[in-house]
C-alpha positions in Angstrom: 44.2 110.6 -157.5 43.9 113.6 -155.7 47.5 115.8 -155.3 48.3 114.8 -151.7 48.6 110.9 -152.5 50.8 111.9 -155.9 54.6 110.5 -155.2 57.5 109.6 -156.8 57.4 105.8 -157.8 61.3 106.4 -157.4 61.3 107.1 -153.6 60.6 104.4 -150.7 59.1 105.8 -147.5 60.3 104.4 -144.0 58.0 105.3 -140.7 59.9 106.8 -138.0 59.2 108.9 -134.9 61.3 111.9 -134.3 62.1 112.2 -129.8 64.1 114.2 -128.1 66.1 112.6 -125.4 67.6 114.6 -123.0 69.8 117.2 -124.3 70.1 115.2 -127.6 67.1 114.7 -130.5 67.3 111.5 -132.7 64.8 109.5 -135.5 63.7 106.7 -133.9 62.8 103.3 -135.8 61.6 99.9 -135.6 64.1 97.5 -136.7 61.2 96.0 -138.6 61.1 98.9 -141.1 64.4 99.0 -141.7 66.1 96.9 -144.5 68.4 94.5 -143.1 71.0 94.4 -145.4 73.1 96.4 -142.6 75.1 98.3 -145.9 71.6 99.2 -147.4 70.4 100.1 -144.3 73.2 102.4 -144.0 72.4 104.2 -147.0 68.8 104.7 -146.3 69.5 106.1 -142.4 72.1 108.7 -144.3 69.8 109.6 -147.0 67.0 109.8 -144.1 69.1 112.6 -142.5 70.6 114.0 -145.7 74.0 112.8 -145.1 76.8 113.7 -146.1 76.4 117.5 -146.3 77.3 120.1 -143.6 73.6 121.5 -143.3 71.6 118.0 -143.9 69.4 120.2 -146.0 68.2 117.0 -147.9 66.8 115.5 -144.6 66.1 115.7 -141.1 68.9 116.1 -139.7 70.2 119.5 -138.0 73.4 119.7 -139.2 74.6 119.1 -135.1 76.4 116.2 -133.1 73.0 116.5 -131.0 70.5 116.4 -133.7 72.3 113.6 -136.4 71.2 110.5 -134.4 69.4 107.6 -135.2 67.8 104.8 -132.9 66.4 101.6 -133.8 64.4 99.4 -131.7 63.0 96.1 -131.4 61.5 93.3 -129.6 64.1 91.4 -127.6 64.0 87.8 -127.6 66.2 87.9 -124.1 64.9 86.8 -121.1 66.6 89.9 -119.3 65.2 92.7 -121.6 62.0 93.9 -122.7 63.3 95.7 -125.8 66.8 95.7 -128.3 68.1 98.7 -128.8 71.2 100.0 -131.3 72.3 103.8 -131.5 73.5 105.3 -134.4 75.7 108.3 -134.7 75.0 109.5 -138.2 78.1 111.6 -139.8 77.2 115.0 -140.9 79.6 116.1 -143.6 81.2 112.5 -143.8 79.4 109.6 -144.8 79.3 107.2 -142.0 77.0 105.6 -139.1 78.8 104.4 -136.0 77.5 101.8 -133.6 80.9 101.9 -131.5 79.4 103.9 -128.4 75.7 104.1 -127.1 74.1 107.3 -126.2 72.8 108.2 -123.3 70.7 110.8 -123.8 68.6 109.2 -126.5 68.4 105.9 -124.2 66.3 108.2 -121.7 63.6 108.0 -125.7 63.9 104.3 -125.7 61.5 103.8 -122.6 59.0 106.0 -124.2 59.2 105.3 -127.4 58.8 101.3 -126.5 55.6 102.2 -124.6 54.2 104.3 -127.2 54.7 102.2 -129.9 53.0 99.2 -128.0 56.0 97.2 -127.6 56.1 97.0 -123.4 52.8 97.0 -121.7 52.7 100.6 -119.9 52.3 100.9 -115.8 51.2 103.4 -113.9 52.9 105.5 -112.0 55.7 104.2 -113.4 56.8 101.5 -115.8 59.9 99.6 -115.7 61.7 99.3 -119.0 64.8 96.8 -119.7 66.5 97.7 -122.4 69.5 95.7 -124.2 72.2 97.7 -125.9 73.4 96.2 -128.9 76.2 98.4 -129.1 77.9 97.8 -125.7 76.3 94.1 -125.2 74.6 95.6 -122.3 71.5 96.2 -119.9 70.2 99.6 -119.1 66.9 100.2 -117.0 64.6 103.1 -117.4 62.0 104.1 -115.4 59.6 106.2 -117.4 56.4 107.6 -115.4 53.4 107.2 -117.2 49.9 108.5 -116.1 46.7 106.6 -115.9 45.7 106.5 -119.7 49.0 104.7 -120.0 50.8 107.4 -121.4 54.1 108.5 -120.9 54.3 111.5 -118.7 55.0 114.5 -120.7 54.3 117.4 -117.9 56.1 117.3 -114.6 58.3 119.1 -112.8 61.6 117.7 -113.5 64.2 120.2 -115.7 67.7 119.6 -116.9 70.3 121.9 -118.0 70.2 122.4 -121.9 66.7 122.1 -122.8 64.2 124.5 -121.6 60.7 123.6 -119.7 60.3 120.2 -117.2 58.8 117.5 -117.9 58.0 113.8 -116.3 61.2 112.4 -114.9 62.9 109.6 -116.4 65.7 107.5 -114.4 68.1 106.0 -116.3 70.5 103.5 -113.9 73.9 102.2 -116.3 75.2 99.8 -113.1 75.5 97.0 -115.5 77.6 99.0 -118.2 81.3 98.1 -116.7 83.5 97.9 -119.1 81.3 98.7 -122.2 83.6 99.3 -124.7 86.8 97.5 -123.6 85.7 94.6 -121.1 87.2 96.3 -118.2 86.8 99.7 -115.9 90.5 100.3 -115.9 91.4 99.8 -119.7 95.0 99.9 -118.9 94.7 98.1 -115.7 95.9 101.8 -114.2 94.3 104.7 -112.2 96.8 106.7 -113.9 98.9 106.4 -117.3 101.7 109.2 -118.3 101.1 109.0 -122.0 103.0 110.7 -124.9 101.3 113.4 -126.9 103.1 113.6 -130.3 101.9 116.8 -131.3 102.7 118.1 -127.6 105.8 117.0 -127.9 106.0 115.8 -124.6 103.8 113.4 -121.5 100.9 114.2 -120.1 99.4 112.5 -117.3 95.7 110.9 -118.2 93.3 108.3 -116.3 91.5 106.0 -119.1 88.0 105.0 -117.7 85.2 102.5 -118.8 81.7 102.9 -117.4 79.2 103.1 -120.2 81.2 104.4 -123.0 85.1 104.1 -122.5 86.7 108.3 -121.4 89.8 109.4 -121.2 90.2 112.2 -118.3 93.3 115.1 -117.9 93.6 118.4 -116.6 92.3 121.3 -118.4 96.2 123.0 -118.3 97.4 120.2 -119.8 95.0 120.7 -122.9 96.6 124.7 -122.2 93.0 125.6 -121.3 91.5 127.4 -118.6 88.7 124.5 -118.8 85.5 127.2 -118.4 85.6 127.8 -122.2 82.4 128.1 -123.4 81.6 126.5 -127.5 82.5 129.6 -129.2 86.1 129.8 -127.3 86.8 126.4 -128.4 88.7 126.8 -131.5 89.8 124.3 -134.1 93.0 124.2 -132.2 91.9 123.5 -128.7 89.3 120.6 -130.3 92.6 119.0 -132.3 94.6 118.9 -129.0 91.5 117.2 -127.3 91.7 114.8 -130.1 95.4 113.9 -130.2 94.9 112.9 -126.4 91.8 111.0 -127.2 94.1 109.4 -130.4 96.4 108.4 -128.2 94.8 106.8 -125.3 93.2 105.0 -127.9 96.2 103.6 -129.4 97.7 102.8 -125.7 94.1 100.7 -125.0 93.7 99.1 -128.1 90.8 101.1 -129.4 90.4 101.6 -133.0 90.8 104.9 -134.6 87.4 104.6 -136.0 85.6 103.7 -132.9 86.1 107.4 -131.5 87.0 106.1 -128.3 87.7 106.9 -125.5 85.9 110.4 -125.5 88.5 112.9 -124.4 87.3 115.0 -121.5 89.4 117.8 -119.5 88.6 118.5 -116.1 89.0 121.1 -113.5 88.5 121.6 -109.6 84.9 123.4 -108.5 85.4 127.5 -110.0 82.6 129.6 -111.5 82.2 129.9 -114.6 79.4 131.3 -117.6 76.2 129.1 -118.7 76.7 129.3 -122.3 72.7 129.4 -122.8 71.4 131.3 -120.2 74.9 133.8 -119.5 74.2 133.8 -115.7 77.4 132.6 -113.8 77.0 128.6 -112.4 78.7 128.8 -109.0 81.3 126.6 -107.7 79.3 125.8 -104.8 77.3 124.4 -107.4 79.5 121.7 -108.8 81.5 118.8 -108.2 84.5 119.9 -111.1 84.2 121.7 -114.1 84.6 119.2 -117.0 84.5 119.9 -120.7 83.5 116.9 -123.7 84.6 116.6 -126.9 83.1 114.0 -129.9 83.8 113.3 -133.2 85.1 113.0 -135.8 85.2 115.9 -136.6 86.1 116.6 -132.9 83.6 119.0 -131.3 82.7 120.1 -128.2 79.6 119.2 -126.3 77.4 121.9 -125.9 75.8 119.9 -122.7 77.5 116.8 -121.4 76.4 113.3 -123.0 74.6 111.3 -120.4 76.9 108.1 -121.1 80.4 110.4 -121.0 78.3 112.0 -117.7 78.1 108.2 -116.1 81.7 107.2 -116.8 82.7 110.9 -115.3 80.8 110.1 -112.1 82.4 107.1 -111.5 85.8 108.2 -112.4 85.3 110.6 -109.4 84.9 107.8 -107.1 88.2 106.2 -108.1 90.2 107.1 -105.9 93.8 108.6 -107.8 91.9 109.0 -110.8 92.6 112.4 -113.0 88.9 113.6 -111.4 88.9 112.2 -108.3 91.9 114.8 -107.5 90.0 117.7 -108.1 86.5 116.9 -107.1 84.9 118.2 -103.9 83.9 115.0 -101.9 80.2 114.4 -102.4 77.7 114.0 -99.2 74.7 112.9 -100.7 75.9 110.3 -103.4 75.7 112.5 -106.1 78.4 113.6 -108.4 77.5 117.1 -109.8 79.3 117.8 -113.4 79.8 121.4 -114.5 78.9 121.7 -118.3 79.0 124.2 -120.5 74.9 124.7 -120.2 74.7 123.9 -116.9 75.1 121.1 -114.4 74.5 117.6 -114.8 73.9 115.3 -111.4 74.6 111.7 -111.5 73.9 109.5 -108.4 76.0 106.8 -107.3 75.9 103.8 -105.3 78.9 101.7 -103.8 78.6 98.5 -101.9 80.6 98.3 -98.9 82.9 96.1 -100.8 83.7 98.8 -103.6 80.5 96.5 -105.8 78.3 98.9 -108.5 74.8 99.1 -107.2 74.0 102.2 -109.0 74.9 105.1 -111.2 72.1 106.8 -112.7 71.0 110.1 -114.0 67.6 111.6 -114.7 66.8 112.9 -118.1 63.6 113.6 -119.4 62.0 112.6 -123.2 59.3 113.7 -125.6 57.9 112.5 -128.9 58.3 115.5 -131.3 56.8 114.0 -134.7 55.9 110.8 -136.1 55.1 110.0 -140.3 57.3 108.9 -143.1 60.9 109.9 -144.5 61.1 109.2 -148.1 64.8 108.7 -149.1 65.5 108.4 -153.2 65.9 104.9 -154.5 68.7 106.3 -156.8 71.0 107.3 -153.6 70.1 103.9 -151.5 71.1 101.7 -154.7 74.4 104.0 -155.4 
């Protein structure tokens, strides 16, 4: 046996394929590989990115709300979809995977990854992919350009804030994602709720929204932020006042502390304000509002703007006496453009006459990074 085939009888290998999608970058695997023992698989996607630990130097994560994602897809036996797919949101120094939201960035991989991996027959120019969330019970369609060997697109000319070069462009449209996470676009049946902060010791007024992964919405004063702070201004204080909003609108919706729901996002009208990558100023002519995302738990800002927290922000906009439709600048075009902390994020969407979704999608872009084998210790899966 020569050196390179010598491994440790006490470690199983799992095939995975590392994408990034949009500003985020996840493992991606076929649910085929994966045990299905949902607690041992659990054990083995942790071990895979070397959680729990605050660096993930045991595995492949990158010790970053972006980077400690997981993706697994399959085969759908639906008549409406092509492929099944289930996000994962992969703890980094706590030992947990959460399936309550889906993620919109690494849904832009799914497309690619399904016609890479021979699991939708590719088209050229472009193919259409339907994909079934399992975490929302959803449909999500992606059109992924492929060129004429079949291959996903990887040059082009499209480019997003937060991730450097362009590449083919990749249309995500979430108009069938209503009321993902609590059966309804208005959770609380209002456009506007006053609810009680505890720690604030007083009300705030909030608007609760449900488009692809359910948000809560309030002014950037009321968080006592300007709401241009870039990450390194937003200090463990500022993120635990996001989150006792978010705590509370989840308790006034029903949502479980656990399912980090709704994300809390603050919101501002059109001002200027500082890329945080580049450090040239993004000008308000530029942007619809000014918004600001935290996740968790821990609760951390987003260094971009999650595509899913993007889509439910657009269409809060086009409520009208919503928290953002009060400070947004009236779009001309259909598009709702989001001020981020790395730039600005553009979602288009379409209204029938009648007030009926026809469309709200965004444009990302995706490339396979890496493909092999993550070995995980039998010792740590069987623990």
């Amino acid at each position: 046996m020569t050196t390179h085939q010598i491994r440790s009888s006490r470690q199983r290998g799992v095939r995975c394929v590392i994408l990034r999608g949009g500003t985020s970058k996840g493992i991606y695997f076929h649910d085929r590989d994966l045990p299905a023992d949902a607690k041992e698989r659990d054990k083995v996607l942790l071990a895979a990115m070397g959680s729990p630990d605050p660096r993930q130097i045991d595995g492949l994560g990158g010790a970053d709300n972006l980077t400690s994602k997981i993706v697994i897809v399959g085969k759908s036996d639906r008549p409406d979809a092509d492929v099944d797919y289930t996000f994962g949101q992969v703890g980094i120094d706590l030992p947990y995977v959460s399936y309550s939201a889906n993620c919109g960035n690494l849904s832009a991989g799914v497309g690619v990854f399904a016609i890479e991996e021979g699991l939708v027959e590719p088209v050229h120019p472009v193919t259409r992919v339907r994909i079934f969330n399992t975490n929302t019970r959803q449909l999500l369609v992606s059109y992924v350009p492929v060129d004429a060997d079949g291959a996903p697109s990887v040059d082009g000319d499209c480019a997003i804030a937060g991730v450097p070069g362009a590449s083919g462009e990749i249309r995500m449209d979430f108009a069938a994602t209503k009321g993902a996470s609590t059966g309804k676009l208005l959770p609380s049946g209002n456009v506007v709720d006053e609810l009680y902060i505890p720690e604030f010791g007083r009300k705030i007024p909030v608007s609760i929204v449900d488009m692809a992964k359910a948000t809560v919405f309030f002014h950037a004063r009321d968080a006592g932020i300007r709401g241009t702070e870039s990450p390194d201004e937003f200090t463990p204080e500022i993120l635990d006042r996001f989150w006792a909003i978010r705590n509370a609108a989840a308790a006034h919706v029903g949502l479980a502390p656990e399912s980090r729901l709704p994300h809390p996002v603050s919101v501002l009208a059109p001002t200027d304000y500082v890329d945080f990558m580049t450090k040239k100023v993004v000008p308000a002519a530029d942007v619809s509002f000014v918004a600001r995302r935290v996740g968790g738990p821990p609760p951390r800002l987003h260094k971009a703007f999650a595509a899913t927290g993007a889509v439910c922000t657009a269409m809060a906009a086009n409520i009208p006496g919503t928290i953002v439709h009060a400070v947004a600048r009236p779009s001309t075009d259909g598009y709702v453009r989001i001020g981020h902390p790395t730039g600005v994020f553009p979602v288009r969407i379409g209204l029938a006459p009648n007030g009926d979704i026809e469309e709200v999608s965004y444009v990302r872009t995706a490339r396979r990074i890496m493909e092999g084998t993550v070995f995980v210790r039998d010792s740590v899966v069987k623990a």
